[in-house]
Backbone bond lengths (Angstrom), bond angles and torsions (degrees), N, CA, C in turn:
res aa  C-N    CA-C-N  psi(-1)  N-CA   C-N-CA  omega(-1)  CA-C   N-CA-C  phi
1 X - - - 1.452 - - 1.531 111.75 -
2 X 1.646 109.12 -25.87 1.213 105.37 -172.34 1.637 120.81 -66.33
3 X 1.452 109.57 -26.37 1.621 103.54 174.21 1.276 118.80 -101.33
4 X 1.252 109.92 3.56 1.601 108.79 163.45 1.222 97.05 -94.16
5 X 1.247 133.39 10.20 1.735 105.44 148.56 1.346 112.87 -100.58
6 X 1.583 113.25 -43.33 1.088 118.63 170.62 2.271 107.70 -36.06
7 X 0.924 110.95 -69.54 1.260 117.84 -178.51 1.732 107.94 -47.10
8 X 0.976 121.97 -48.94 1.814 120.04 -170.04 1.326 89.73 -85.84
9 X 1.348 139.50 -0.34 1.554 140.09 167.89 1.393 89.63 -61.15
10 X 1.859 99.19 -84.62 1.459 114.52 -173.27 1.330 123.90 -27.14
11 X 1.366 107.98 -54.03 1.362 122.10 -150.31 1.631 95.40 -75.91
12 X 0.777 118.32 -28.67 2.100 131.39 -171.09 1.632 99.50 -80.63
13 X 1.373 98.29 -64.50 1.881 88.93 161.29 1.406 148.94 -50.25
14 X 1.335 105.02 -41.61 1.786 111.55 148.08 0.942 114.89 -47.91
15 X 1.542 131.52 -57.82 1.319 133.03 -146.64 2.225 102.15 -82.49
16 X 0.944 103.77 -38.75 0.992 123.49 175.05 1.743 121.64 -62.77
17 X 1.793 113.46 -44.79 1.498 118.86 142.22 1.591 122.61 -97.72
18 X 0.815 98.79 38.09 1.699 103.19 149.10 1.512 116.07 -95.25
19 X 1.819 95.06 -64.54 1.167 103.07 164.01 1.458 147.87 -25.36
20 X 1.655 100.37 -44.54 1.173 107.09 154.95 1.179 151.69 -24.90
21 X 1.823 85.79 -74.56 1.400 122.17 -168.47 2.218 102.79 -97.44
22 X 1.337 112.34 -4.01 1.403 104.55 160.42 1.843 115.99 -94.29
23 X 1.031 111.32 -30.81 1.646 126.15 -161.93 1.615 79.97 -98.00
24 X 1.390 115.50 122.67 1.556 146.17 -174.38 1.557 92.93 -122.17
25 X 0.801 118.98 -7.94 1.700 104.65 -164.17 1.310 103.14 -105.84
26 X 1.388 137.93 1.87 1.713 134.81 150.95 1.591 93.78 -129.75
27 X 1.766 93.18 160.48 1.727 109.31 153.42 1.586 129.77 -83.42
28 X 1.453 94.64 130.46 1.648 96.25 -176.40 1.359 97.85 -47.79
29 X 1.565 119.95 -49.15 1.655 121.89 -161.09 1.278 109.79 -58.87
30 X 1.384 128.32 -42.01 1.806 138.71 -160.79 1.528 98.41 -81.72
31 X 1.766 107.96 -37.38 1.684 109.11 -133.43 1.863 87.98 -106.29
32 X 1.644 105.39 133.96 1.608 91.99 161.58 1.725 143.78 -57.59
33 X 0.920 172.86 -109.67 1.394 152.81 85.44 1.250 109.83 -49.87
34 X 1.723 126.93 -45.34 1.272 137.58 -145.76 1.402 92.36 -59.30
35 X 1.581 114.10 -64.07 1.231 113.29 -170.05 1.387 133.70 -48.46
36 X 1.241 98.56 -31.06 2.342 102.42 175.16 1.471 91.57 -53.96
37 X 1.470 154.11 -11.67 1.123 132.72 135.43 1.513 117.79 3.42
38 X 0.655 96.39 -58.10 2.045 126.27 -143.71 1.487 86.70 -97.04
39 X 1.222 129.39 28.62 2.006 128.35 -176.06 1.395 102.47 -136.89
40 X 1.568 107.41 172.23 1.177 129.05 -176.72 1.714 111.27 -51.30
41 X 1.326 105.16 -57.90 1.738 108.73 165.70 1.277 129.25 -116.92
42 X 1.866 86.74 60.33 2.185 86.37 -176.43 1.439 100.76 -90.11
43 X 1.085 119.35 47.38 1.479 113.43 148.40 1.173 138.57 -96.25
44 X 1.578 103.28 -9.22 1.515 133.80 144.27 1.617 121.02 -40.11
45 X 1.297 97.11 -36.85 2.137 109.22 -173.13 1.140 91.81 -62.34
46 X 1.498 125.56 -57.34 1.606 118.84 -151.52 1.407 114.89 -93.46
47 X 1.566 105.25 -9.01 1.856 112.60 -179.54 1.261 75.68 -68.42
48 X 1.054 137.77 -84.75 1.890 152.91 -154.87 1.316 100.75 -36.61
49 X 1.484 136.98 -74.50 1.075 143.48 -176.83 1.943 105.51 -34.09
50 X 1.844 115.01 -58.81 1.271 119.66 -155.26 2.105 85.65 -70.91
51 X 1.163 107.22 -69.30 1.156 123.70 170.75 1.937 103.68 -1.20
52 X 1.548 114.69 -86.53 1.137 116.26 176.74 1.618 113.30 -63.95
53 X 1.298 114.65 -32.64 1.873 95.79 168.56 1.462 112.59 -63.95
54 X 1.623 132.83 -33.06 1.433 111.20 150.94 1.591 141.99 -27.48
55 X 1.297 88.66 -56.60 1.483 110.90 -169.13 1.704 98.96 -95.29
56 X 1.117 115.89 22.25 1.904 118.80 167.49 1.792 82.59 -120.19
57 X 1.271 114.26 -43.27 1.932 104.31 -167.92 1.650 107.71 -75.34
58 X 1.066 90.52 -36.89 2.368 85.16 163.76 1.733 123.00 -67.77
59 X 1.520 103.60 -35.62 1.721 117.59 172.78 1.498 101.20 -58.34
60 X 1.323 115.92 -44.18 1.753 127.57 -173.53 1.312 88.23 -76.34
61 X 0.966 169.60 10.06 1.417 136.31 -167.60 1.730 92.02 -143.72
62 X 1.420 119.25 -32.76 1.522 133.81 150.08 1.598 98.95 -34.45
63 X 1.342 106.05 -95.03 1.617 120.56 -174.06 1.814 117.08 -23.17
64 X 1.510 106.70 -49.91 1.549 124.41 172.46 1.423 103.41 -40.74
65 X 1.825 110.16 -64.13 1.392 95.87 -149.86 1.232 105.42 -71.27
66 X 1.867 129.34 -36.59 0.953 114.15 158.94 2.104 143.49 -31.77
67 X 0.801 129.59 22.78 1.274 135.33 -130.37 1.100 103.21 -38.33
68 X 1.869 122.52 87.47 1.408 110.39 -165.94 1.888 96.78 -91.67
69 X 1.769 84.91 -49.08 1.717 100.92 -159.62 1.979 101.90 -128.59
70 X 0.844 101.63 103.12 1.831 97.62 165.68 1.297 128.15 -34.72
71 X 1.711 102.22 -51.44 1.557 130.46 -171.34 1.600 104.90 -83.40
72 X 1.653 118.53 -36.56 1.609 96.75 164.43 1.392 118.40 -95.41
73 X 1.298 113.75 26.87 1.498 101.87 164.86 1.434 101.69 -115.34
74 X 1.262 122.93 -26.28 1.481 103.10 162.20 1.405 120.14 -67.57
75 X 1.466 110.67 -36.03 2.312 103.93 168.71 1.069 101.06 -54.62
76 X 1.560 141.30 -46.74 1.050 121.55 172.61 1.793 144.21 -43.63
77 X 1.129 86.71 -19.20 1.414 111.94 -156.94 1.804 90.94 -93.91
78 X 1.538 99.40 -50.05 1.516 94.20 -170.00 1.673 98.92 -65.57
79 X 0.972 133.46 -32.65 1.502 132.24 -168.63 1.347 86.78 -78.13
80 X 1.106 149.46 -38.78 1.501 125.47 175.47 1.363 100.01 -52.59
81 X 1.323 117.62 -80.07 1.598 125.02 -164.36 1.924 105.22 -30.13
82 X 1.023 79.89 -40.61 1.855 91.18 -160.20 1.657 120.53 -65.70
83 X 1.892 106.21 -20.94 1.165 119.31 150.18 1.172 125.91 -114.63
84 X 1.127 117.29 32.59 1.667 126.85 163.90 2.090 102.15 -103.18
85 X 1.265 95.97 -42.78 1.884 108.96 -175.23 1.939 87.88 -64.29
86 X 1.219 138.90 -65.01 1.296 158.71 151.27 0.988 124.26 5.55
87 X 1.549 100.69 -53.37 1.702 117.69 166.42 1.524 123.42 -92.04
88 X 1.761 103.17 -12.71 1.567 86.47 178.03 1.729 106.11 -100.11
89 X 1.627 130.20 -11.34 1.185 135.56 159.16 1.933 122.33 -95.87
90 X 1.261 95.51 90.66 1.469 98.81 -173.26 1.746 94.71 -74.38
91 X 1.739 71.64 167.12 1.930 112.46 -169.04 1.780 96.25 -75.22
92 X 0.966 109.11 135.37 1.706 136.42 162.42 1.703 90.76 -37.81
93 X 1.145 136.61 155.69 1.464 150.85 96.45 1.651 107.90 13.30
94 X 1.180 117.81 127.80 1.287 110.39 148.18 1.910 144.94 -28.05
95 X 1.382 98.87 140.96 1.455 88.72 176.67 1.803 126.63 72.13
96 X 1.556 91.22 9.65 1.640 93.93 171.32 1.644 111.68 -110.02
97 X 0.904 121.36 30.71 1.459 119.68 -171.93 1.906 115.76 -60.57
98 X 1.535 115.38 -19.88 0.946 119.85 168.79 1.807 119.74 -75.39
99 X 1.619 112.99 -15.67 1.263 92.46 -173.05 1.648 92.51 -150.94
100 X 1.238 111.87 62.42 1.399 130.26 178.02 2.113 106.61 -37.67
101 X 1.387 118.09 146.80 1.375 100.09 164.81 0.946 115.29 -120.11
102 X 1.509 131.06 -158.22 2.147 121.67 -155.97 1.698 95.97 -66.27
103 X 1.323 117.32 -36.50 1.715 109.58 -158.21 1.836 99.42 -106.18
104 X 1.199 137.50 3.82 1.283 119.02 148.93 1.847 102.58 -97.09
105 X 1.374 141.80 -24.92 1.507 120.30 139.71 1.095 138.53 -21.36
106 X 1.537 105.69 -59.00 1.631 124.00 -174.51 1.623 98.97 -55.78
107 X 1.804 98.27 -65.38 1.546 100.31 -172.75 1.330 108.78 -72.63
108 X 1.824 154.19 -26.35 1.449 112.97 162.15 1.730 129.87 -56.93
109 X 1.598 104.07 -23.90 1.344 108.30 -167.29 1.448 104.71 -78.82
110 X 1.379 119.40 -26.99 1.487 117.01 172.05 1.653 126.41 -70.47
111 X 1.606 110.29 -39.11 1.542 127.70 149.85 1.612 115.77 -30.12
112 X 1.575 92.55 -71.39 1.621 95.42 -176.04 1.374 125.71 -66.98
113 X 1.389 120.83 -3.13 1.771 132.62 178.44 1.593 93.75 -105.29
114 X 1.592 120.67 -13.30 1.485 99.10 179.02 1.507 95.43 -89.90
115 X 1.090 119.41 -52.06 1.367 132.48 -161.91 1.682 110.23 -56.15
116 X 1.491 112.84 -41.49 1.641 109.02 -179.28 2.136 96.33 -86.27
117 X 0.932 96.20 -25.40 2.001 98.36 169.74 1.455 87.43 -52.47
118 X 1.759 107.75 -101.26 1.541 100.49 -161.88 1.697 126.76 -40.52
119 X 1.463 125.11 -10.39 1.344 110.13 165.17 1.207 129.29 -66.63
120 X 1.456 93.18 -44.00 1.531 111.04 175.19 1.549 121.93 -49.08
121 X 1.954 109.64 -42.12 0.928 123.12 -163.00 1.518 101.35 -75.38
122 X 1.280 106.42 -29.47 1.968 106.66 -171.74 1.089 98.09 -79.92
123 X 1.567 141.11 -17.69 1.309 121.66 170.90 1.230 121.06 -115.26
124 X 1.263 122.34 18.59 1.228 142.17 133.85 1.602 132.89 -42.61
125 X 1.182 94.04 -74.44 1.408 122.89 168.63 1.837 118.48 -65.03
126 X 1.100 105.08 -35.21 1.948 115.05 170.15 1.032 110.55 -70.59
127 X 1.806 115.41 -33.65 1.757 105.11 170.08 1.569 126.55 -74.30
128 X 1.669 104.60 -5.55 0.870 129.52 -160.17 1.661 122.06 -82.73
129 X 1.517 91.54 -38.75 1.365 126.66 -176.38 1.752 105.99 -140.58
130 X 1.650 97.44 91.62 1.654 101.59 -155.56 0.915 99.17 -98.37
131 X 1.763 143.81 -34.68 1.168 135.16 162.85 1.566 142.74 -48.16
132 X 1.329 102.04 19.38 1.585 108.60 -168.76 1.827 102.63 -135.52
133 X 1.263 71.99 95.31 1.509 105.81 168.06 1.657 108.32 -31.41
134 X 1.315 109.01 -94.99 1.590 96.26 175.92 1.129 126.30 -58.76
135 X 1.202 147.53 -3.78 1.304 133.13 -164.48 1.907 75.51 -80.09
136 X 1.396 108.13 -73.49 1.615 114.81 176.62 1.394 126.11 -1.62
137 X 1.588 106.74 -71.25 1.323 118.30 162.68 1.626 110.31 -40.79
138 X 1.361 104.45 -64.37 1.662 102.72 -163.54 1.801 109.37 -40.70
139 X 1.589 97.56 -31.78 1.592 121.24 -159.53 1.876 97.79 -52.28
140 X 1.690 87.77 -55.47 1.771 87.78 -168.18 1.373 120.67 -77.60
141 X 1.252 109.97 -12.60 1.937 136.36 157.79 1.676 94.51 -34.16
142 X 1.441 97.03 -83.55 1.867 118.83 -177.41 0.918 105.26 -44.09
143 X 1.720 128.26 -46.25 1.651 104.58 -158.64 1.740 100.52 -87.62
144 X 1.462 112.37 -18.81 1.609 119.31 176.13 1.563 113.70 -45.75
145 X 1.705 87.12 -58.02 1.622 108.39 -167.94 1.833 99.69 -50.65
146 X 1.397 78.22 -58.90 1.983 74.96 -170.44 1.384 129.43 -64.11
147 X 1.345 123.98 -24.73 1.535 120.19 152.43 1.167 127.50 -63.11
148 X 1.788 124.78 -38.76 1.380 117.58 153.81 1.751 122.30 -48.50
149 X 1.514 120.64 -19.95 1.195 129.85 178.66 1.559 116.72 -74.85
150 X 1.609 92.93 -41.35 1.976 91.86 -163.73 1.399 85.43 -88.25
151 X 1.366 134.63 -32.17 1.838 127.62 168.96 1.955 93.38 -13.73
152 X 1.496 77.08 -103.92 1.546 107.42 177.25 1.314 123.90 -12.77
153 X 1.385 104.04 -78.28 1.668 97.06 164.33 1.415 123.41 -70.75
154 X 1.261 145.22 19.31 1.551 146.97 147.49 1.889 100.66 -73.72
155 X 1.246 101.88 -57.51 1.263 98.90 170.24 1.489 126.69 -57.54
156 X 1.204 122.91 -38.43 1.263 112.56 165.98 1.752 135.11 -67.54
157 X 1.381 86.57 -26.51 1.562 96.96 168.93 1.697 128.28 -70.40
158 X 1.590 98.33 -37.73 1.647 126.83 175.62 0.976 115.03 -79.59
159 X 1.537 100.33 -92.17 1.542 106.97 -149.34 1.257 117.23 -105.39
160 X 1.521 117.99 5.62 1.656 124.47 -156.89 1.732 129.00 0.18
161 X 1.503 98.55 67.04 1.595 110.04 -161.28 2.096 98.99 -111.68
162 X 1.386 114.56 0.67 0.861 115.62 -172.98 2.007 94.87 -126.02
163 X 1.831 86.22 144.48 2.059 84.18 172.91 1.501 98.53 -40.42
164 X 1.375 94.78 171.38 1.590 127.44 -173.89 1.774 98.43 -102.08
165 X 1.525 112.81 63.25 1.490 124.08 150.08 1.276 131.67 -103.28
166 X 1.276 132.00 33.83 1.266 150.59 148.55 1.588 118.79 -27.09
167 X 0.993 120.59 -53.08 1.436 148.82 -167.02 1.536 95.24 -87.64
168 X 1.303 136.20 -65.17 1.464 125.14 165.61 1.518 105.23 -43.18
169 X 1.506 104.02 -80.41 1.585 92.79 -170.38 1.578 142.99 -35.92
170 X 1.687 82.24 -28.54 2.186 94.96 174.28 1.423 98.68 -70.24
171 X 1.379 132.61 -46.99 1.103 140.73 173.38 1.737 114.95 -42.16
172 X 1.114 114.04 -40.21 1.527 128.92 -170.58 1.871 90.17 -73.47
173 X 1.398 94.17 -73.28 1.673 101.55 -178.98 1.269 124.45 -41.76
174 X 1.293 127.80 -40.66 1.442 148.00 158.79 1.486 113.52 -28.99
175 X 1.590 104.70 -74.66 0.988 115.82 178.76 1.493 117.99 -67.70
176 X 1.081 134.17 -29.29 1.281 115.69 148.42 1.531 151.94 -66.77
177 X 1.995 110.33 -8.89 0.756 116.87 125.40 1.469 160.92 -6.00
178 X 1.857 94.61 -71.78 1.200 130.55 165.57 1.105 126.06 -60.87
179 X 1.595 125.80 -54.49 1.116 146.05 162.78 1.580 114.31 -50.37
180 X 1.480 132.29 -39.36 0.993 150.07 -179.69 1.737 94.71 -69.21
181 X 1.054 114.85 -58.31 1.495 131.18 -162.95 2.220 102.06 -58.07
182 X 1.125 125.67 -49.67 1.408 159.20 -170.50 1.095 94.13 -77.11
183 X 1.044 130.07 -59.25 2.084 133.12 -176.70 1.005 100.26 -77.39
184 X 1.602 143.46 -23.45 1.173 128.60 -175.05 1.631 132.81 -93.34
185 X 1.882 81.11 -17.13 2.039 115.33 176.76 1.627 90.59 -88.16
186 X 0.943 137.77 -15.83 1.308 139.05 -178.91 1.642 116.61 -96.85
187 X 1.044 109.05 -37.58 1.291 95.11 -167.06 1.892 106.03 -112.02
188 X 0.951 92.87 -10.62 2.180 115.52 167.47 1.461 127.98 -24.94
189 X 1.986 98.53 -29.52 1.616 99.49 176.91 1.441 95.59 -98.43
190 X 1.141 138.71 6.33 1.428 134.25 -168.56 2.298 98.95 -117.70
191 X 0.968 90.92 2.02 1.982 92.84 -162.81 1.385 94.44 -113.27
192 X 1.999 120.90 -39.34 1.124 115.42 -132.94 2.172 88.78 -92.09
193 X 0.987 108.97 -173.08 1.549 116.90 174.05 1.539 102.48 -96.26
């Protein structure tokens, strides 16, 4: 299980800075990932998206046999679902946040149940397995990343009173995610019971 996460790690991260750095026509910093959808090679968004719901449904099924935590292997589980649903209903185009349609709905509401799942699940699971130093660290990384994330995007949805770094910050959160996700397929025979 361990390199099929390791691997749908990788493989979600390439796909995800490629994207980036091929699609010229938004900013990584302004623009969410979801949206390079909406680009020359957003078929990259949803390889990345399915890619890491692999490698979140092997971490879940890792976590199980261990029988550390019930409750973080089911967050786990929902953050799989939540970027697998994510990737098959892409994000609107930019700049529609006022009049969202059924499949950029579907896909924020599935994002935001993966995204508050896996927080939950990393600190779930860290209380779980308390002796491990980094996983810990990584823990307050994730929960950092992701409040600097929902900041940002509250503001972008509301009040747009803050720069337009949304798109960095998902990026920030992401990657700690990821990082969280890789340290945890790694270090699992040493945490688990």
């Amino acid at each position: 299980m361990k390199k099929l996460v390791l691997a749908g790690v990788g493989v979600g991260t390439a796909a995800f800075v490629i994207s980036d750095v091929v699609n010229r026509e938004m900013s990584p910093v302004g623009e969410t990932i979801s949206r390079f959808v909406n680009t020359g090679a957003g078929w990259l968004v949803p390889l990345g998206l399915v890619a890491i719901a692999v490698a979140a449904a092997a971490l879940t099924v890792a976590v199980a046999r261990t029988g550390t935590s019930r409750a973080g292997t089911w967050l786990l589980g929902l953050w799989s679902a939540g970027l697998l649903l994510a990737a098959i209903f892409p994000a609107d185009p930019p700049g529609q946040w006022d009049n969202p349609s059924v499949s950029e709905s579907v896909h924020g509401f599935s994002a935001w149940v993966a995204f508050a799942a896996f927080t939950a699940a990393g600190v779930v699971l860290t209380r779980a397995w308390p002796k491990d130093a980094p996983l810990t660290g990584a823990t307050y990384v994730l929960v950092s990343g992701m409040i600097l994330f929902v900041v940002t995007l509250v503001d972008v949805m509301v009040a747009r009173s803050l720069p337009p770094v949304v798109g960095l910050t998902e990026r920030v959160a992401i990657a700690a995610c990821l990082g969280w996700m890789a340290l945890a397929a790694v270090r699992l025979p040493r945490t688990g019971r």
